[in-house]
Structures are given as C-alpha cells and as structure tokens.
MARSEMAR-18629 format. One line per 2 residues: number of its first residue (from 1); their letters; for each residue x negated, y, z of N, C-alpha, C. Coordinates in Angstrom, 1 decimal. Example, Ala and Ser with C-alpha at 12.3 -4.5 7.8 and 13.67 -1.06 7.14 Angstrom:
REM residues 2
1> AS> -13.2/-5.7/7.8/-12.3/-4.5/7.8/-13.2/-3.3/7.8  -12.8/-2.2/7.1/-13.7/-1.1/7.1/-12.9/0.0/7.9
***
This chain:
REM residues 223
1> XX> -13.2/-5.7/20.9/-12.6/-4.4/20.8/-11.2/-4.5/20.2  -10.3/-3.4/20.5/-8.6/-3.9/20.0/-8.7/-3.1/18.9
3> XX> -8.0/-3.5/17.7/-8.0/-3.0/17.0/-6.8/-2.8/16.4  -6.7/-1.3/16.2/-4.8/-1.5/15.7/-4.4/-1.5/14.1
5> XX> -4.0/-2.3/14.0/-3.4/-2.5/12.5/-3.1/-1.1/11.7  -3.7/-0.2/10.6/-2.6/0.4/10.4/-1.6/0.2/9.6
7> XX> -0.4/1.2/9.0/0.8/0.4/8.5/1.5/1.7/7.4  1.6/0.8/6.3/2.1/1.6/4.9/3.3/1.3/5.2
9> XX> 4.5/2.3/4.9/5.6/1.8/4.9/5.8/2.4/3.3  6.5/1.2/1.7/6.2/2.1/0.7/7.2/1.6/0.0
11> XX> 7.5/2.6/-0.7/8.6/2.8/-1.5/10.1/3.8/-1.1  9.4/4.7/-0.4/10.5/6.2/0.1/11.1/7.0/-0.6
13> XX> 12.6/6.7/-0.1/13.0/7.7/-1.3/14.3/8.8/-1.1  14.0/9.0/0.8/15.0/9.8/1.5/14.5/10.3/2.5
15> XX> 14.3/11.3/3.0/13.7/12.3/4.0/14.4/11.6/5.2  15.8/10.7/5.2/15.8/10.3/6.2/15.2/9.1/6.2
17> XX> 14.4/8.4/5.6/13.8/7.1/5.7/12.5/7.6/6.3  11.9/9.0/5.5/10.3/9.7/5.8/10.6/9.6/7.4
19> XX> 11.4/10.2/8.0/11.6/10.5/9.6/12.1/9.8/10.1  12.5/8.4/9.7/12.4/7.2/10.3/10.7/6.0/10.2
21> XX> 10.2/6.6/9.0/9.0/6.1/9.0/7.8/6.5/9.9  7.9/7.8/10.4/7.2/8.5/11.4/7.9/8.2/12.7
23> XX> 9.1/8.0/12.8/9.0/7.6/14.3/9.0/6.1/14.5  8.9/5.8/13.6/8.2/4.3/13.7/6.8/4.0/14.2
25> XX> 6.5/4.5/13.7/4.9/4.9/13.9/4.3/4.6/12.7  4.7/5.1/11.5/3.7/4.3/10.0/2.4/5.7/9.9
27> XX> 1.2/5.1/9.6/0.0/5.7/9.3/0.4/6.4/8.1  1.2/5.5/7.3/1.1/6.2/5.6/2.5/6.1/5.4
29> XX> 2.9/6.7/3.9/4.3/5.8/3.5/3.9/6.7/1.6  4.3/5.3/1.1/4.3/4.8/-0.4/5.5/5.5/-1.2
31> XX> 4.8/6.2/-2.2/6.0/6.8/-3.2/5.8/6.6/-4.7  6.7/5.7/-5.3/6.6/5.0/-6.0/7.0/6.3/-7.5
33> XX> 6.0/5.9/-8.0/6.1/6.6/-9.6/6.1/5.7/-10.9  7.0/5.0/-11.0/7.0/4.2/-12.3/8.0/3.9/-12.5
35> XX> 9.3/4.5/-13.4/10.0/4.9/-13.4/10.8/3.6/-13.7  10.9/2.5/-14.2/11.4/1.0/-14.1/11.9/0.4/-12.6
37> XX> 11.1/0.8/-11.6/11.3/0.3/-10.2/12.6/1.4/-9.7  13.2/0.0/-8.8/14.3/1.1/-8.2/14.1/2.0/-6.9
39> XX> 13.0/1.8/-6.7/12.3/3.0/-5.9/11.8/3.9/-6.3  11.6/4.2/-7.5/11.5/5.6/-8.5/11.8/7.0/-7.8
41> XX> 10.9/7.6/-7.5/11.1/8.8/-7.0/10.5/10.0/-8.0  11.2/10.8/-8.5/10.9/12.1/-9.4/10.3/13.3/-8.7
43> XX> 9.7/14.0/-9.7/8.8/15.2/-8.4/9.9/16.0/-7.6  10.9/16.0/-8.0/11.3/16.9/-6.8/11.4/16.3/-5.6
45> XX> 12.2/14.7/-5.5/12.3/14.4/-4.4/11.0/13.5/-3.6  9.7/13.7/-4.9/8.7/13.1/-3.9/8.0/14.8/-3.2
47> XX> 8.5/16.0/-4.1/7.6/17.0/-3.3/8.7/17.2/-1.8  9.7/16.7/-1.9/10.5/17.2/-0.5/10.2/15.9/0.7
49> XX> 10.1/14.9/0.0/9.4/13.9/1.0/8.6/14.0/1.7  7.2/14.4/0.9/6.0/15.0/1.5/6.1/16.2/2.6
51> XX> 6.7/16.8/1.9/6.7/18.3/2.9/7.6/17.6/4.3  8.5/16.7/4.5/9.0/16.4/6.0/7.7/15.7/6.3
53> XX> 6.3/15.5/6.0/5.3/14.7/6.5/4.7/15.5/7.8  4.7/14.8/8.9/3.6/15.8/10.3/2.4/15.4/9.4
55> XX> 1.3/16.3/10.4/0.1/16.2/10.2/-0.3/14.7/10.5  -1.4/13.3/9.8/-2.2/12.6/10.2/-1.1/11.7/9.6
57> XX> 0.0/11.6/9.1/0.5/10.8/8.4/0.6/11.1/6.9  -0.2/10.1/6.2/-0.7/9.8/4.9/0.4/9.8/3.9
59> XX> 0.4/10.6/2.2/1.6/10.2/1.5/0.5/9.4/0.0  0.8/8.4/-0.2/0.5/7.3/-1.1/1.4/7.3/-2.4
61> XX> 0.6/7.5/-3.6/1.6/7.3/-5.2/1.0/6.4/-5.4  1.8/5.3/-5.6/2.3/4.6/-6.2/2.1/4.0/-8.2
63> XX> 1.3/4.4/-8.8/1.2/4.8/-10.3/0.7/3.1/-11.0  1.5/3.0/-12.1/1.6/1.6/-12.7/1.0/2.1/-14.6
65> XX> 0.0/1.9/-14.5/-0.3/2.5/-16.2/-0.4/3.8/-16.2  -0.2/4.7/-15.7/0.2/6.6/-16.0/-1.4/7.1/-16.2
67> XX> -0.9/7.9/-17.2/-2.2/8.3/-18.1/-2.8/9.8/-16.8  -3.8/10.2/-17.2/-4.8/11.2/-16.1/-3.4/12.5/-16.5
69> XX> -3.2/12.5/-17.7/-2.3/13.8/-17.5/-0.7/13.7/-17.0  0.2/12.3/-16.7/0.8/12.3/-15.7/0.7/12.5/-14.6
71> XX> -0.3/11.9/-14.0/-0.5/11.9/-12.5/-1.1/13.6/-12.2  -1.9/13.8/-12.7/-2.2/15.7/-12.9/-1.0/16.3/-12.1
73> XX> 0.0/16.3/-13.5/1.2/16.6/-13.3/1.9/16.4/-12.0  1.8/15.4/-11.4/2.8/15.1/-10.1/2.2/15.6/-9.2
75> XX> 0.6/15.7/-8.9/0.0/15.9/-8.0/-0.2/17.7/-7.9  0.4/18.4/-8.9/0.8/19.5/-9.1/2.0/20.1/-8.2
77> XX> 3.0/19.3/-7.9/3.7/19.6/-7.6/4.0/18.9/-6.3  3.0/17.7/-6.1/3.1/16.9/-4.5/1.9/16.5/-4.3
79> XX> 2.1/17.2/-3.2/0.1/16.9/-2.8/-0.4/15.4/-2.1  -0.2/14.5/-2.8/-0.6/13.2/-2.1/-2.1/13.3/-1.8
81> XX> -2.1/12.4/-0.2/-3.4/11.9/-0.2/-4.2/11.3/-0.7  -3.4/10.2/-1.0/-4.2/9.4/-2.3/-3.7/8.6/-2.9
83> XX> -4.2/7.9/-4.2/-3.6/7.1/-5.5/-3.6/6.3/-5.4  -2.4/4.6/-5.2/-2.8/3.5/-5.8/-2.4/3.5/-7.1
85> XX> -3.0/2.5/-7.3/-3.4/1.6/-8.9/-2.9/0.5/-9.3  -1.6/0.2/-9.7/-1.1/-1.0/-9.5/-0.5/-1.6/-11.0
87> XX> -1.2/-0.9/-11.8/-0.8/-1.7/-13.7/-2.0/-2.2/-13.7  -2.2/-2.2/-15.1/-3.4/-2.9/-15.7/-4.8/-2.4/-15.8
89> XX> -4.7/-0.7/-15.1/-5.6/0.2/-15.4/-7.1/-0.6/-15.2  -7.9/-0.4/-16.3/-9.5/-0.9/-15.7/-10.1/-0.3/-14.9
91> XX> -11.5/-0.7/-14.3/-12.0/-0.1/-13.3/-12.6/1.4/-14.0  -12.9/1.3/-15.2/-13.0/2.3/-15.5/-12.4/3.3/-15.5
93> XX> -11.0/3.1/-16.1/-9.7/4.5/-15.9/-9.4/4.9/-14.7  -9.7/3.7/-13.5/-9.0/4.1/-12.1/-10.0/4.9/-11.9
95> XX> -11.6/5.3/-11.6/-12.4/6.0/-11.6/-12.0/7.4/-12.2  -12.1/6.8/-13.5/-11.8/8.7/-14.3/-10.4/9.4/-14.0
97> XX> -10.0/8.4/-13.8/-8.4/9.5/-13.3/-8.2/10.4/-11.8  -8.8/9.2/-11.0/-9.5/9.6/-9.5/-10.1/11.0/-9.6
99> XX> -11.5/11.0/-10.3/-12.7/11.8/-10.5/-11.7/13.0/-11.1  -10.6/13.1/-12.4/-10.1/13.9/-13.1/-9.4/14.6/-12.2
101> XX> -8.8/13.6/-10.9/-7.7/14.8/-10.0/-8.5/15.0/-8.8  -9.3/14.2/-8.2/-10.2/14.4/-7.2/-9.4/13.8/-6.3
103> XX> -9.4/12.9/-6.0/-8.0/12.0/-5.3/-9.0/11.1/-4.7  -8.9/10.5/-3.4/-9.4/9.3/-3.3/-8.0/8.0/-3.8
105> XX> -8.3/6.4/-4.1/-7.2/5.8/-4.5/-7.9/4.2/-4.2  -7.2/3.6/-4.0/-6.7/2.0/-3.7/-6.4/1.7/-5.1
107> XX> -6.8/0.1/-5.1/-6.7/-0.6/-6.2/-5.9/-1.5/-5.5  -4.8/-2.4/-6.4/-4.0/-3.5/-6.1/-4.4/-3.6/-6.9
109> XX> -4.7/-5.4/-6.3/-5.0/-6.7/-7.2/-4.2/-8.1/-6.6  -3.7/-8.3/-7.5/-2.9/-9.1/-7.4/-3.3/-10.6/-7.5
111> XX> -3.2/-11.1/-6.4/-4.5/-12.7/-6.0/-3.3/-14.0/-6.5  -4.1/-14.5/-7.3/-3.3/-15.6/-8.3/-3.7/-17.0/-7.5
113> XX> -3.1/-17.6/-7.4/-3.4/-19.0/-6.9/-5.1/-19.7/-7.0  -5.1/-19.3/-7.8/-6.9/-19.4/-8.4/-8.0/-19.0/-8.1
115> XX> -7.5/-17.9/-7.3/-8.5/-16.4/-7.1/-9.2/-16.9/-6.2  -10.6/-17.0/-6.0/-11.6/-17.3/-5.0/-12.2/-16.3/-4.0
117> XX> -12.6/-16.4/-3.0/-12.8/-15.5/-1.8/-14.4/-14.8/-2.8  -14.8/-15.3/-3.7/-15.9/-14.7/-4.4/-15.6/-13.8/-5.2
119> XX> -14.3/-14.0/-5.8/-14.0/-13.3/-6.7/-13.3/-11.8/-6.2  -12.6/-11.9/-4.9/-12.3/-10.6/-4.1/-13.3/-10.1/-3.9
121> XX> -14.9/-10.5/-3.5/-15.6/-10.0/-3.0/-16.4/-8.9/-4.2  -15.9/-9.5/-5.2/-17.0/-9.2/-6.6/-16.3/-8.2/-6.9
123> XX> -14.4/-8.2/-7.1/-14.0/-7.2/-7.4/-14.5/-5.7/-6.6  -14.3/-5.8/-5.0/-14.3/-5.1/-4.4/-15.8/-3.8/-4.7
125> XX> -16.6/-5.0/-5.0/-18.2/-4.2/-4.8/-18.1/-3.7/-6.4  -17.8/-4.0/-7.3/-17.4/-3.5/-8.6/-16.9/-1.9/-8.3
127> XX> -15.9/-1.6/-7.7/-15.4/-0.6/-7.6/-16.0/-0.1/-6.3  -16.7/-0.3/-5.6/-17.7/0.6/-4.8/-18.4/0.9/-5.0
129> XX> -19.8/0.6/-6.1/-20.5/0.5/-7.1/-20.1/1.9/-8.0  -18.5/2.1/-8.4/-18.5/2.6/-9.2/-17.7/4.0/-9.0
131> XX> -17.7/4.0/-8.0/-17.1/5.5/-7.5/-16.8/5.6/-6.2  -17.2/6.8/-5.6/-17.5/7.0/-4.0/-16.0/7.6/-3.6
133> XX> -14.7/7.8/-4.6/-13.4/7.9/-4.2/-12.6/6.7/-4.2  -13.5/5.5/-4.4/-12.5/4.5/-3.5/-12.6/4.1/-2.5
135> XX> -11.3/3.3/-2.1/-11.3/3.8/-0.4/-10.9/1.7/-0.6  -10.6/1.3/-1.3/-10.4/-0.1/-0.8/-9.6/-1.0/-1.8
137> XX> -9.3/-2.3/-1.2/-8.2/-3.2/-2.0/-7.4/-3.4/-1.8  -6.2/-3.0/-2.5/-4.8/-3.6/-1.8/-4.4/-5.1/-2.1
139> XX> -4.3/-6.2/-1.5/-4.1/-7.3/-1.3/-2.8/-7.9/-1.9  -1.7/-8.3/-3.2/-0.8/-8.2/-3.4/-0.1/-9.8/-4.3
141> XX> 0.3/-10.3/-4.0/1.0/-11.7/-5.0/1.3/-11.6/-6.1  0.1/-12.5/-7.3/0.7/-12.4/-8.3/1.8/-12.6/-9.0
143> XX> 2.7/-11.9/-10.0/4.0/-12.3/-10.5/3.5/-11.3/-11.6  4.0/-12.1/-12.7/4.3/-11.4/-14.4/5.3/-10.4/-14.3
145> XX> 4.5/-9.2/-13.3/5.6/-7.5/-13.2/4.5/-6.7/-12.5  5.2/-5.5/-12.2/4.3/-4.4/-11.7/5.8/-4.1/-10.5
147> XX> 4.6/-3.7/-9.3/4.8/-2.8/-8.1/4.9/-4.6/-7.2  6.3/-4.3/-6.3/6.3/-5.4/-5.4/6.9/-6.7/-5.5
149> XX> 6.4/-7.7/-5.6/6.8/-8.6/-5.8/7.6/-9.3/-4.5  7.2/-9.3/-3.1/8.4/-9.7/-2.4/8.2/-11.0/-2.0
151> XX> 6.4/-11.4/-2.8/6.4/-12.7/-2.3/4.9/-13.1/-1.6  4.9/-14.3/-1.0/3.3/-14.4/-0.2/2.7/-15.3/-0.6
153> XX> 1.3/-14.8/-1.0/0.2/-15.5/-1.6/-0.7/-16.2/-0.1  -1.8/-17.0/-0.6/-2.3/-18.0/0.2/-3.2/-17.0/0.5
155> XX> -2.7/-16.5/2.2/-4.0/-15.7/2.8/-5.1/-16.2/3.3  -5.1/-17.7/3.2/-6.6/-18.1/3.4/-7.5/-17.7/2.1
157> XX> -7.2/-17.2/0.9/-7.9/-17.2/-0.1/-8.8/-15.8/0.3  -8.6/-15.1/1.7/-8.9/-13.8/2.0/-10.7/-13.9/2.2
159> XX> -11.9/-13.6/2.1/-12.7/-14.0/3.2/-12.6/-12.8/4.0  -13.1/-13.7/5.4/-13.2/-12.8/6.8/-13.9/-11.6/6.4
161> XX> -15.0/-11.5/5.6/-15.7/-10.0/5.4/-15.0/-9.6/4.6  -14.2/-9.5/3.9/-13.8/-8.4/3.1/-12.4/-7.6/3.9
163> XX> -11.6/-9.0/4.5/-10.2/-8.8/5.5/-10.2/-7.2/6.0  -11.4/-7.1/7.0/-11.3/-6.0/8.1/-11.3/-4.7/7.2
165> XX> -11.7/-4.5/6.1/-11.6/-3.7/5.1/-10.3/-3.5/4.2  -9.1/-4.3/3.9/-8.2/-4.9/3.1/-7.3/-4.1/3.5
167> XX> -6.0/-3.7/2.6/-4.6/-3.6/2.4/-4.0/-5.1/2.4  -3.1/-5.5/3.2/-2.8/-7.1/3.3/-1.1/-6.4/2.5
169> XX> -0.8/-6.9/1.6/0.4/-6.8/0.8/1.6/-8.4/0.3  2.2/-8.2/0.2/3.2/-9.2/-1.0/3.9/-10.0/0.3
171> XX> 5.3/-9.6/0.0/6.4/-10.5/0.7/6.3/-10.2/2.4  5.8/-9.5/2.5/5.5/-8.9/4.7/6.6/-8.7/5.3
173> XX> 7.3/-9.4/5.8/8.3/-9.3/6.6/8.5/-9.1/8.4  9.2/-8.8/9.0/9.6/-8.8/10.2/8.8/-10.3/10.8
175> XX> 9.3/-11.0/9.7/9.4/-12.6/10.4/8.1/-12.6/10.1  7.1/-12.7/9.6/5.7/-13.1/9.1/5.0/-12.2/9.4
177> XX> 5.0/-11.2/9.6/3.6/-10.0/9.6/2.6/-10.2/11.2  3.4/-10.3/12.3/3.0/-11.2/13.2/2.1/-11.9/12.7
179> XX> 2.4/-13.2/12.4/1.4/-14.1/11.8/0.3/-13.7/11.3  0.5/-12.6/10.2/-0.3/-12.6/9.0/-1.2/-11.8/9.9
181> XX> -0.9/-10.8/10.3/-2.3/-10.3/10.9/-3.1/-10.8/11.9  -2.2/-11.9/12.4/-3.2/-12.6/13.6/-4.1/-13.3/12.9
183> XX> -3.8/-14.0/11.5/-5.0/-15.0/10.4/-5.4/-13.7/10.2  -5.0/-12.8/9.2/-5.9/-12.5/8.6/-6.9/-11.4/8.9
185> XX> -6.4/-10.2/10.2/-7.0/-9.4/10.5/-7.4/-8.8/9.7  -6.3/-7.7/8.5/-6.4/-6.6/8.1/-6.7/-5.5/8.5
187> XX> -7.1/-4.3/7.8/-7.5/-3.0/8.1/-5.8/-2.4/8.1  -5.1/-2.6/7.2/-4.1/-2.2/7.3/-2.8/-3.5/6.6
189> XX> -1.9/-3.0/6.9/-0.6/-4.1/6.3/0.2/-2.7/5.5  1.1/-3.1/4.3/1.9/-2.6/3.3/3.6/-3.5/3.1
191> XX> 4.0/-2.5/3.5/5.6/-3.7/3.3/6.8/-2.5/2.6  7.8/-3.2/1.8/8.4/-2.5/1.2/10.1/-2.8/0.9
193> XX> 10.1/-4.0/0.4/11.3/-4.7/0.1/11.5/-5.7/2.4  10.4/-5.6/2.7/10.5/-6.5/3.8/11.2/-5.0/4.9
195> XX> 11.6/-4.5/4.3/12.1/-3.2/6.0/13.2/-2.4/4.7  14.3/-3.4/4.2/14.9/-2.7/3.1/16.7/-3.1/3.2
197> XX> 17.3/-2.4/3.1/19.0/-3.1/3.7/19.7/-3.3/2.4  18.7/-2.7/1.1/19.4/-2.9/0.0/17.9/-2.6/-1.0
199> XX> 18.1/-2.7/-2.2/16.8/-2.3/-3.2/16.6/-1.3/-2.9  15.5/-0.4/-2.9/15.0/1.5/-2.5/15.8/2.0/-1.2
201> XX> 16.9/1.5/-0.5/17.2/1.5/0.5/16.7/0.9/1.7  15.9/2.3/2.8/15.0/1.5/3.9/16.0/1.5/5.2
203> XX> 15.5/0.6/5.6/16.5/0.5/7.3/16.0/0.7/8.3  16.0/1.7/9.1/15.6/2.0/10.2/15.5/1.0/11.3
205> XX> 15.8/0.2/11.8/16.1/-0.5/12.2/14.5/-1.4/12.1  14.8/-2.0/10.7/14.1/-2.6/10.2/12.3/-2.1/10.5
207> XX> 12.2/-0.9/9.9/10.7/-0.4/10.1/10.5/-0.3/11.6  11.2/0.1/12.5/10.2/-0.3/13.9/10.5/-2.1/14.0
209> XX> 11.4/-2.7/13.8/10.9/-3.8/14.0/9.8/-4.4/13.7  9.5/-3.6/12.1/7.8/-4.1/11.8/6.9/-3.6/12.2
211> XX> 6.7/-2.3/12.8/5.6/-1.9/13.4/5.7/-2.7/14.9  6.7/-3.2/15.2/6.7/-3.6/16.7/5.8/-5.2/16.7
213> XX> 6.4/-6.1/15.3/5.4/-7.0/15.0/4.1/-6.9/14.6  4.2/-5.9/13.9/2.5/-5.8/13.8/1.9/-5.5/14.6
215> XX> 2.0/-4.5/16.0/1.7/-4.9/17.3/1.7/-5.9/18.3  2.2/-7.0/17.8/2.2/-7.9/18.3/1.1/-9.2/17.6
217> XX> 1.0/-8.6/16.3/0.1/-9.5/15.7/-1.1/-8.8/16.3  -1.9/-7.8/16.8/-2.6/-7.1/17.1/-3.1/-7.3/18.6
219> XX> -1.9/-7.8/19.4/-2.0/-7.9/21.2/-3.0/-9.6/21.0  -2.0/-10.1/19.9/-2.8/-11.6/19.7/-3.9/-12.0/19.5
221> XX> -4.6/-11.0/18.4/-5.9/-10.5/18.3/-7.1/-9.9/19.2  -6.3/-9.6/20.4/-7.4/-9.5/21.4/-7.7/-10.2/22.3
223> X> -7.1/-11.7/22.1/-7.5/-12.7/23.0/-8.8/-13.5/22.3
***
C-alpha cells in the first residue's frame, strides 16, 4: 500500500511563508514559542498566521518549558491544533498541560547516541499509557539546547515498529530527506532550518523542493 509521508514545515513567521507552505503541500506548519529562538513568533503574529490557514492544514506550537498558564494564554488568542513539547517538561506536566488546555500534543525527544530502539519504545508506551491526548514522538538530535538543532542522528537507532508512527526530525534537508524516508518510513517528516534562506527566514523555493523529495522518498517505498 503507498503511503504518503506527511510533512511539518516549522518555524513560520510570515503569512507569506504560511501560503507558500500550503502550496507546497505541507500537512502542518510549526510556530515556534520560546522566545530565545530566532523563529519566535508573538501572539499577534502567530494569531494572523493561523487565520491565512485553509481547512485540513494543521497549526503546531512549538513550547520549550512554558508553564499551563502561558500556553492557556496563547491558545487564547491562536487556536492551534496541537502542542509540541520540546524542553525538559516531564511526562507528567506534558499530560497536565494537555488535559488543562484540552489540546492533543507531541513529545520531542531528543535521541542521543546511546539511545536504544528499546528505550524509544518504552518512552513512547509511557506516554500512551498516560494520556489518551497524545498523538506521538517527535524524533529529534541531541544537542545541549532547545528547538532545532540542524543536525542528524543515527536513524538506524529507529525500530521499524515504532517508525510508521514517528515525527522523523533533526537536520532534514532537500539533500537527505529522500533518503531518510526511504530507511526509515516515517509517519511524518519535520524540517525547519533545512527549507530556510536565512535564520526564521523560509524559502519558497526551498519548501516544495522538500515536499517534492519527500515524494520521492515515498515513490521509493513502493517498490
């Protein structure tokens, strides 16, 4: 059966990047709330992002540490679909913050050189186990920082059963995402600095080139 990749485009921070991300064809697109990153978008300009959204395309925050009454707050004023989790939050707070806004949310976990195909597995059922608003793992390269790091971890550390379920994240480029999805057969791919002409600057250009490889990693996959 073919299966089509879907595709986060994240870190938006211009209504003309949103309507270059939709005619690209991105499922979702990433809006970064953590005010250190140069993709930092504030509520006005993530509630005007959102609103250029069509129907069936997804808007994703982005949140690194933000306590239940931050995100409240944003989601006040921008109706995202759903939350990643990308600081140190335990499995515990990502639950109660979830549950407190009623949000479904993704966890990024960041796979360290070390990290065993047992240990993704354990994470994953941990937080399935523990709330019926998560929706999955986002797959991401360790580095001593928060959001994107820009770089690619050892996707054999993936196992096959968890993959078809996964956010495949860290360093996805034009040149590699091809590849990556033909190994690894993600549920979806996340790219950010990889479709970028400058820091928080996206390139049009750039994003259908990547959705045109991720389709190509995907034609690959049905042989």
């Amino acid at each position: 059966m073919h299966h089509r990749t879907r595709i986060k485009l994240c870190g938006l921070s211009r209504v003309d990047d949103v309507d270059a991300a939709v005619a690209a064809g991105a499922d979702a697109i990433g809006l970064v709330f953590y005010p250190p990153s140069p993709r930092y978008v504030n509520l006005q300009q993530a509630a005007l992002l959102v609103s250029a959204l069509p129907p069936f395309v997804s808007s994703v925050g982005l949140f690194v540490n933000a306590s239940v009454e931050e995100i409240a707050q944003v989601l006040e004023s921008v109706p995202l679909s759903m939350l990643q989790f990308h600081g140190d939050e335990s499995l515990a707070q990502c639950c109660a913050i979830a549950q407190a806004v009623n949000r479904p949310f993704m966890r990024a976990l960041r796979v360290r050189p070390d990290t065993t195909a047992a240990d993704l597995l354990e994470c994953e059922l941990a937080y399935q186990t523990a709330s019926p608003l998560f929706s999955g793992l986002l797959l991401d390269t360790w580095v001593d920082a928060y959001g994107g790091s820009g770089k690619v971890f050892d996707w054999s550390l993936i196992p096959a059963e968890l993959a078809h379920r996964a956010v495949l994240s860290g360093g996805l480029s034009v040149q590699n995402v091809t590849d990556a999805v033909a190994q690894v057969r993600p549920f979806a791919v996340d790219v950010s600095s990889g479709i970028e002409a400058g820091k928080g600057i996206k390139d049009a250009a750039l994003m259908h080139a990547f959705v045109s490889a991720v389709r190509a990693g995907d034609q690959l996959n049905t042989n």
